[in-house]
Backbone as a chain_set.jsonl record, in Angstrom:
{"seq": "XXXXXXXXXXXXXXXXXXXXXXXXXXXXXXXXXXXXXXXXXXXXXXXXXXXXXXXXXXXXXXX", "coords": {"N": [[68.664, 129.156, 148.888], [67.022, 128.08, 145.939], [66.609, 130.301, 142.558], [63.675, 131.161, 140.615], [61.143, 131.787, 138.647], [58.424, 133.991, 138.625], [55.304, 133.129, 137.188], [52.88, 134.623, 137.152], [53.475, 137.179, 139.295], [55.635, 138.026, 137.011], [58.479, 138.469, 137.095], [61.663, 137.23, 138.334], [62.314, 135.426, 140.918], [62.979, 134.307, 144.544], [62.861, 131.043, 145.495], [60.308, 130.459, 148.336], [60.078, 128.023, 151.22], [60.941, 125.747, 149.7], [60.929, 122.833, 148.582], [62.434, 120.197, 147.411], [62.221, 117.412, 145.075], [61.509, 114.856, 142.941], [61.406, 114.06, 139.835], [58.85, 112.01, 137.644], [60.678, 111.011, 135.623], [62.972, 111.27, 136.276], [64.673, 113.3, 137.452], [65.666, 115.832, 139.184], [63.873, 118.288, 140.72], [62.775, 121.54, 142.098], [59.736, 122.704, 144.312], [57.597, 125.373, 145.039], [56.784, 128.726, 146.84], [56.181, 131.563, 145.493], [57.439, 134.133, 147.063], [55.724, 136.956, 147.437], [53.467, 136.711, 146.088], [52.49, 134.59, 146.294], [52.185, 132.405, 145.108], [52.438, 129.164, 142.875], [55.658, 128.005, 142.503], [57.674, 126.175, 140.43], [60.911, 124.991, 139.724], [62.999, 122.86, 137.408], [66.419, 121.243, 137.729], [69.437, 121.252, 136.885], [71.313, 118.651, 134.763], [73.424, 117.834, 136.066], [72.454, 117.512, 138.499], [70.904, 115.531, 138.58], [70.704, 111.698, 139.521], [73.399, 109.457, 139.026], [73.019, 106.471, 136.721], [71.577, 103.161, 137.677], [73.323, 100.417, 137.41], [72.704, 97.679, 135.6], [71.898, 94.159, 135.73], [73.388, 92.395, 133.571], [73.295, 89.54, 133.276], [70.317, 87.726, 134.584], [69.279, 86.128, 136.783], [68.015, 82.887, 136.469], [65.377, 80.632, 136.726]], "CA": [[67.581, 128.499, 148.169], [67.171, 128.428, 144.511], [65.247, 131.473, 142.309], [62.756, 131.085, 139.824], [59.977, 132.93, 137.659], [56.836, 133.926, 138.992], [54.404, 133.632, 136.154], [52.072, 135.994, 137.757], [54.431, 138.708, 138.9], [56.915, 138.369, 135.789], [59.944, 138.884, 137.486], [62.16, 136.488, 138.836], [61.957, 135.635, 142.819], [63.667, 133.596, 145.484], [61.445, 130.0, 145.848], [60.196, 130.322, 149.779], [59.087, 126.863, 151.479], [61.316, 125.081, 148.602], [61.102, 121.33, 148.925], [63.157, 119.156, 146.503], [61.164, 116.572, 144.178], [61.685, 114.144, 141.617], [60.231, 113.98, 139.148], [58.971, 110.497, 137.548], [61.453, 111.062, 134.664], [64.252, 110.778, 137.325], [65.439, 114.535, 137.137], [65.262, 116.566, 140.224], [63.251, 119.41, 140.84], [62.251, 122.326, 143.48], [59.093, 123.33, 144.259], [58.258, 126.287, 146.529], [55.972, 129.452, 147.006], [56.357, 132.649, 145.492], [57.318, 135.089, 148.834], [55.629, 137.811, 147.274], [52.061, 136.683, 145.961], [52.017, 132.865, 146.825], [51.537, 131.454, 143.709], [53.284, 127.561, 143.532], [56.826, 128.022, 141.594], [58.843, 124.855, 139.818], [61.989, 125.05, 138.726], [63.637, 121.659, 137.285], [67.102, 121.724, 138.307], [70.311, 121.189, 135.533], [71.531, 117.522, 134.582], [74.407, 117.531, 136.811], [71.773, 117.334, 139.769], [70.414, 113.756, 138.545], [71.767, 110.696, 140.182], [73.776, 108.17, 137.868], [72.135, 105.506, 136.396], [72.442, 102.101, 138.063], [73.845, 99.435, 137.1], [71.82, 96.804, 135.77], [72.444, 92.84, 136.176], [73.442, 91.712, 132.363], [72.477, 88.233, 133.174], [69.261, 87.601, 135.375], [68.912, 84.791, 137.435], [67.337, 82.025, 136.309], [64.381, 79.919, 137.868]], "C": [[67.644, 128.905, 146.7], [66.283, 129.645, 144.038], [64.862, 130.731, 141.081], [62.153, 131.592, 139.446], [59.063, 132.5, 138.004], [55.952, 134.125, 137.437], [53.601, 134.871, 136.185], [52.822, 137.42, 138.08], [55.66, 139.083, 138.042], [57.992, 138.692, 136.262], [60.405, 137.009, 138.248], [62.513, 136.609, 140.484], [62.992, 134.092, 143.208], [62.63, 132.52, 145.998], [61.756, 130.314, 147.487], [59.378, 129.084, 149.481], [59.295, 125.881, 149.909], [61.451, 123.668, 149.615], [61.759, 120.716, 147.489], [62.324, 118.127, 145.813], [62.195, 115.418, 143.313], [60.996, 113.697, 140.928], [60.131, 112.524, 138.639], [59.87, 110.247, 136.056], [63.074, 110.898, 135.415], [65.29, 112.065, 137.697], [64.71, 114.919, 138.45], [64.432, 117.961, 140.085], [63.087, 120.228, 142.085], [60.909, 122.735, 143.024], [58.762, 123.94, 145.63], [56.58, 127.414, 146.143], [56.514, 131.206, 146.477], [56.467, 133.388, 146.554], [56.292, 136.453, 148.379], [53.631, 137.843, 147.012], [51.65, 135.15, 146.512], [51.664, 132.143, 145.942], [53.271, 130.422, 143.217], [54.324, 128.117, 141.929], [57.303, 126.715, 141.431], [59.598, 124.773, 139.566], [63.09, 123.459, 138.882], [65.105, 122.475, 137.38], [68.176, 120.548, 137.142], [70.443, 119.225, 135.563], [72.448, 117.028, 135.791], [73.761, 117.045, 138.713], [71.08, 115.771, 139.553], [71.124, 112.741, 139.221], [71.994, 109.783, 138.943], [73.181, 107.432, 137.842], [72.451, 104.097, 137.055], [72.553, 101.367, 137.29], [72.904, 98.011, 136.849], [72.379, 95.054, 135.457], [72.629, 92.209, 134.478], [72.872, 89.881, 132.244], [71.41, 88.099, 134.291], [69.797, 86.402, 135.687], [67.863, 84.282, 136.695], [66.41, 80.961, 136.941], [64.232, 78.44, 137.178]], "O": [[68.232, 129.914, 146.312], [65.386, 130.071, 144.765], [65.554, 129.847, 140.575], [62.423, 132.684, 139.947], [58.633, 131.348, 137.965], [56.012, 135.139, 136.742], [53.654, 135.855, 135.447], [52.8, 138.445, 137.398], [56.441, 140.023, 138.196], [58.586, 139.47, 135.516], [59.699, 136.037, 138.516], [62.876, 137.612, 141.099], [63.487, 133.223, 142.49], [61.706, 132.84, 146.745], [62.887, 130.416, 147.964], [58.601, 128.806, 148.568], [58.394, 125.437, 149.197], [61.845, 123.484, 150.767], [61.183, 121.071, 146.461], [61.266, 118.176, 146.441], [63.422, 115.37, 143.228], [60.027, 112.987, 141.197], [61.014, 111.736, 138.976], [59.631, 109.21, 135.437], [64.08, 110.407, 134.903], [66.433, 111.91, 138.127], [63.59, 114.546, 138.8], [64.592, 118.593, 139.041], [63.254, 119.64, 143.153], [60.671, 123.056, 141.86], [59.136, 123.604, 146.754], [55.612, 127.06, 145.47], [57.209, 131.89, 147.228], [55.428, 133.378, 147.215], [56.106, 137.109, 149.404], [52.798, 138.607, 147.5], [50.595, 134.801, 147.043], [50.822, 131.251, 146.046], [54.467, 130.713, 143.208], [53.937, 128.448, 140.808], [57.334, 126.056, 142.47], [59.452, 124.128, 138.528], [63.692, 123.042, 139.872], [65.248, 123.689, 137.237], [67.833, 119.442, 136.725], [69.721, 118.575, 136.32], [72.228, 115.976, 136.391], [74.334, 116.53, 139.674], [70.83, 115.031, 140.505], [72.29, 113.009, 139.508], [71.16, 109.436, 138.106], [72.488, 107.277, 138.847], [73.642, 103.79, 137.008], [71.882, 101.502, 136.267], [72.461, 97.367, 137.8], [73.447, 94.961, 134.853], [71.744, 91.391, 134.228], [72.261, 89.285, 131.358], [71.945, 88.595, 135.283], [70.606, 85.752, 135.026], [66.925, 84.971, 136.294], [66.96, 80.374, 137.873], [63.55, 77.571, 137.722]]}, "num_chains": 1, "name": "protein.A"}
């Protein structure tokens, strides 16, 4: 599982009860539970984790 920074206990921790996200910017994310105090961790996750952009139709259909 990924780690992350607890705000609260200032150190860096191991997300427990990480679930995967996306965000509405299209970039992935984890979010999870501090194991230590329980306070909700985030950590967005690098570029290389995004999915390519699709492909969009240069000409539309016409009605």
């Amino acid at each position: 599982m990924a780690e992350g920074y607890c705000v609260k206990c200032k150190a860096k921790k191991e997300i427990s009860d990480g679930v995967e996200e996306t965000m509405k910017n299209g970039r992935k994310a984890i979010k999870g539970k501090c194991p230590t105090c329980g306070t909700v961790m985030f950590k967005i996750l690098g570029k290389s984790a995004t999915p390519a952009a699709t492909a969009t139709n240069p000409n539309p259909p016409t009605v």
